[in-house]
N, C-alpha and C positions, 0 to 999 in steps of 0.2 A: 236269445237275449244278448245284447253288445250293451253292459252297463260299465261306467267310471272307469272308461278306458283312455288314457291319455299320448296324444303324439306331441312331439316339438315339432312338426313338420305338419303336415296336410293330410287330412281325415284321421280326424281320433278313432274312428272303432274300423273303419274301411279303405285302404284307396287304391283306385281300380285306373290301371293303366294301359288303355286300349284291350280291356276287360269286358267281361259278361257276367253281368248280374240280373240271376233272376228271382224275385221274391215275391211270393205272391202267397206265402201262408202266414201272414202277419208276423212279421220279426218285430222287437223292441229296442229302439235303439233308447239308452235311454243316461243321462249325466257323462257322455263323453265330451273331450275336448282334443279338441286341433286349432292349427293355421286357419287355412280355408277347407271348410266342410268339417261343425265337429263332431259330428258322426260320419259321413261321406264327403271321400274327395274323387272327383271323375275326369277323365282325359281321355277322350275319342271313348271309343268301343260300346256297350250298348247296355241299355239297364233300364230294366221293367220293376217296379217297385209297388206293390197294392197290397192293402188292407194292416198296412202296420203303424207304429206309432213311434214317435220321435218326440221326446219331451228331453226338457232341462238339457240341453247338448248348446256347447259353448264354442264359437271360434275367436281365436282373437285375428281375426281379420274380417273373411265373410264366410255368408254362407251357416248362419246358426246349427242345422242340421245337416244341410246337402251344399257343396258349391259343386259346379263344373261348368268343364269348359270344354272346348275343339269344336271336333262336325261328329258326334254317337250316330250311327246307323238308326238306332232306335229311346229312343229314351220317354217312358211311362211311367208317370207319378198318378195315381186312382188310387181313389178312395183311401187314403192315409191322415192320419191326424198327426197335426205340428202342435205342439201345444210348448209354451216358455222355455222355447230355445233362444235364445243371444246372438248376436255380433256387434264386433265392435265396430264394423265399416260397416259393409254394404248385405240386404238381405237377409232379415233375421229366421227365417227360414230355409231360404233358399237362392242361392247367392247365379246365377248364370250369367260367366261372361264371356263375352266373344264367339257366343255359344250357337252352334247352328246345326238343330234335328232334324235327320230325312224323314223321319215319324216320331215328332215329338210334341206330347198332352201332359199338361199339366192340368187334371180335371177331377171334381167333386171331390175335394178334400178339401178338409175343415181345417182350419189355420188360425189360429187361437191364441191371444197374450205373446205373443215372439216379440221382439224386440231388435232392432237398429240402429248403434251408432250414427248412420246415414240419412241413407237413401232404403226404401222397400223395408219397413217393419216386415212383412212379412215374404216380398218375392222381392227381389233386383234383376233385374235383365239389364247389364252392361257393356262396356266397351264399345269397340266400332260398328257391330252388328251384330245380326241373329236372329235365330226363327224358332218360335217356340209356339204351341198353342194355351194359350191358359184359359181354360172353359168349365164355367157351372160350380168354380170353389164357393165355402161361404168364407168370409173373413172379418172375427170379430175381436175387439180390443187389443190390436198389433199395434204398436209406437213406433215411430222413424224420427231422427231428430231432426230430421229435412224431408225431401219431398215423398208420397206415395208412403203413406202407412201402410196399407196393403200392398198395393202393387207398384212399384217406380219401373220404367224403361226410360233409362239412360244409356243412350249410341249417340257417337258422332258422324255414323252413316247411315245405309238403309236400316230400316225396319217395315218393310214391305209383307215379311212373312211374320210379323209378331202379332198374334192374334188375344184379344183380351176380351171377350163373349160369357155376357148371361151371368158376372158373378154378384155377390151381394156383401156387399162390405156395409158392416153396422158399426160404431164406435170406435173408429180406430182414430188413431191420435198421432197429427202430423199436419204438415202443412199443407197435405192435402190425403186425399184417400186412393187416388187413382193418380200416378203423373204420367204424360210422356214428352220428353222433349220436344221443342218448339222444330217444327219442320219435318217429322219424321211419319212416314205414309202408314205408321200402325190400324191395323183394322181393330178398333174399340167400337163395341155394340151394345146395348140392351142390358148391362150392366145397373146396377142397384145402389146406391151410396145415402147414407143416411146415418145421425146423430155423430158424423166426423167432429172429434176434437181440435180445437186451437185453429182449424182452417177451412179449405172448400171441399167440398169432395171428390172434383176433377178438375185436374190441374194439366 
């Protein structure tokens, strides 16, 4: 358990610098604060994450729970619950910018009440590019004060490998439920949206 652990800097309870993290017997991260990631800050290296929970964890920039960034070898988010984590920018769950996985799922976690200053109440995928897969979350009652209550991808380049498959986003409150920016060759499928607040559900 990493509870009301506070950084002036980046990852309140973790930050893994061309690091290896492996979690996979449900850890709790739970009312930490940082920079970016306030529980987890991540730079290159690799990190498999399943079956734990991330609540009330605060950044005051992005990244409510997780932010990171570089190229991880590996990077696996399964089966974890985000439940009222914060950011005051980007991704009230999970902030990823400039972020590019050789094996990287973001898949069947629940993502709940998170909130964003921004962009992606609950996910952000930012900056120039990146490749991530996000498949099979469900995503309900995350606010963004801009676009993608659940999901935003905001690049000013490719997103060729940014994959947004099968999720189901119910209630969430933002200008829209799903964004990606205009131009960018995201593969979005088969995805779910319904009872979006204040906007559309894909944007």
């Amino acid at each position: 358990v990493f509870e009301n652990n506070t950084s002036d800097d980046d990852g309140g309870a973790l930050l893994l610098d061309a690091s290896t993290l492996t979690d996979v017997i449900g850890t709790s991260y739970l009312g930490n604060t940082g920079k970016k990631g306030g529980a987890i800050y991540m730079v290159g290296g690799s990190a498999t994450v399943k079956s734990a929970i991330f609540r009330s964890n605060v950044a005051t920039v992005e990244g409510g729970a997780v932010a990171a960034t570089g190229t991880p070898s590996t990077f696996v988010v399964e089966r974890n619950q985000f439940q009222l984590n914060d950011a005051v920018a980007d991704g009230g769950a999970l902030a990823l910018r400039d972020f590019t996985a050789g094996t990287g799922f973001v898949r069947n976690n629940r993502l709940q009440d998170n909130e964003a200053g921004a962009s992606g109440g609950a996910i952000a995928v930012v900056g120039a590019g990146g490749a991530i897969a996000i498949h099979n979350n469900t995503f309900t009652g995350n606010i963004a004060a801009n676009e993608g209550a659940a999901i935003a991808v905001r690049l000013t380049a490719s997103a060729d490998d940014i994959q947004a498959i099968a999720n189901v986003m119910h209630s969430n409150d933002g200008l829209s439920a799903l964004f990606v920016s205009n131009g960018l060759s995201a593969f979005v499928q088969y995805n779910t949206g319904f009872g979006t607040n204040s906007g559309i559900h894909f944007g």
